[in-house]
C-alpha positions, 0 to 999 in steps of 0.5 A: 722767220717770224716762228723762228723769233717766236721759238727763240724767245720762248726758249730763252726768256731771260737772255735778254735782260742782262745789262749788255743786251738792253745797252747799259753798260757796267761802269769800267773797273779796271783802267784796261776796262776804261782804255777799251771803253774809251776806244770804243766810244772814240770808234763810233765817232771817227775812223780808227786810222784817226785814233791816237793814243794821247786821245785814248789816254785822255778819254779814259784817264790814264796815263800815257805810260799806264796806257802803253803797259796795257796795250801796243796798239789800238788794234791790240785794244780791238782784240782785248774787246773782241775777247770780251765779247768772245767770253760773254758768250761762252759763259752763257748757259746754252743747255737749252739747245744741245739738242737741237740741230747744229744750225739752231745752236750757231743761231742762238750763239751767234744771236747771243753774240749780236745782242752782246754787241748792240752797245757798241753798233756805231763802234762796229759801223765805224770799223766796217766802213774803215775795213772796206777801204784799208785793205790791211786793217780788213786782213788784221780783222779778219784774223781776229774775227776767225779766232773768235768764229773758232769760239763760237762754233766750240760754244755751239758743240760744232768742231773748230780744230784742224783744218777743217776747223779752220775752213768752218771759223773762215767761212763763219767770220765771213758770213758773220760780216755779212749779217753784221752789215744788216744788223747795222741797218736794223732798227727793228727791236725785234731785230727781224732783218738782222735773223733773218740774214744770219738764217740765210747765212747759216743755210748757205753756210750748211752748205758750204760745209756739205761742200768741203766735207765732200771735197775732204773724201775725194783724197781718200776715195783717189787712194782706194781706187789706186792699185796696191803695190805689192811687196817688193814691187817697185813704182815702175812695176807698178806702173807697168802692170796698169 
């Protein structure tokens, strides 16, 4: 793991610097920049079940009625985040490593993804521990969260689109949870625990997807192996002569 860290920081000296990455944020511009600030400061100290819009509108000094204007929700105010997050990455150059294996280039994107998101670790702790007791806030999330993993595998050149697309943004949000519950704990700068969850995750997910490619063929091998109806031949005939 420890040559893993080495390679990545050599590839990508600079990533780190930028201001999301070290925790200081840029000053919120626009009121909906300071209503999805505002709800993320409020996340990391109370659930979000106990988040109210008078709270949020006197947090980040709108008003009610610009606060409404902007957002229905506050899991509306989560998905504005998460696209944030979601265009941070993706406008990230990863020329670096087209050429490596399609693993190495999830690594890096969804490294790249964590490190965007350290300003907001408590925000992301405080979501975790409600999901696990809300079951409809864990569904509303994880629909969130595929439509971000579908991103981050485009980013990473691995096809998202279709049904196979689908499975692969799934499978990601899932084990993307997963690394975020070591990340969470890490509080090595270096942030070795948290790589090498998502190396695990990525060998399982590699398989998982060697599973489901094998599985797509299965339809496609019943078909051959069917007995070709010859013109004019009804389906009983057919049967017939097997």
């Amino acid at each position: 793991m420890a040559r893993r860290s080495t390679r990545r920081s050599a590839r990508r000296p600079a990533r780190k610097s930028s201001a999301l990455s070290s925790g200081h944020q840029a000053a919120p511009a626009s009121d909906r920049e300071k209503i999805i600030a505002a709800f993320l400061n409020l996340l990391a100290d109370k659930p979000i079940e106990q988040i109210g819009f008078a709270e949020i509108a006197e947090a980040s000094g709108v008003s009610l009625a610009e606060l409404r204007s902007e957002f229905p929700s506050t899991l509306a105010i989560l998905a504005a985040h998460m696209t944030s997050v979601d265009r941070a990455v993706l406008s990230e150059d990863f020329g670096d490593v087209e050429e490596e294996p399609a693993r190495e280039r999830l690594f890096d994107v969804l490294m790249r993804r964590i490190e965007i998101l350290a300003p907001h670790r408590e925000a992301v702790r405080s979501l975790m521990r409600s999901a696990r007791r809300n079951p409809p806030l864990a569904l509303a999330l994880n629909s969130l969260a595929v439509r971000s993993q579908q991103w981050m595998l485009t980013a990473a050149g691995i096809g998202a689109s279709g049904p196979r697309g689908m499975i692969r943004a799934q499978g990601l949000a899932a084990l993307f949870g997963g690394v975020l519950r070591a990340w969470i704990h890490d509080d090595d700068p270096g942030l070795a625990r948290t790589m090498a969850a998502l190396d695990r995750a990525l060998a399982r997910g590699q398989r998982f997807a060697g599973l489901v490619e094998d599985l797509c063929r299965i339809p496609a091998r019943i078909c051959r192996l069917r007995p070709r109806r010859r013109r004019g031949e009804s389906s009983e005939d057919t049967a017939a002569a097997a």
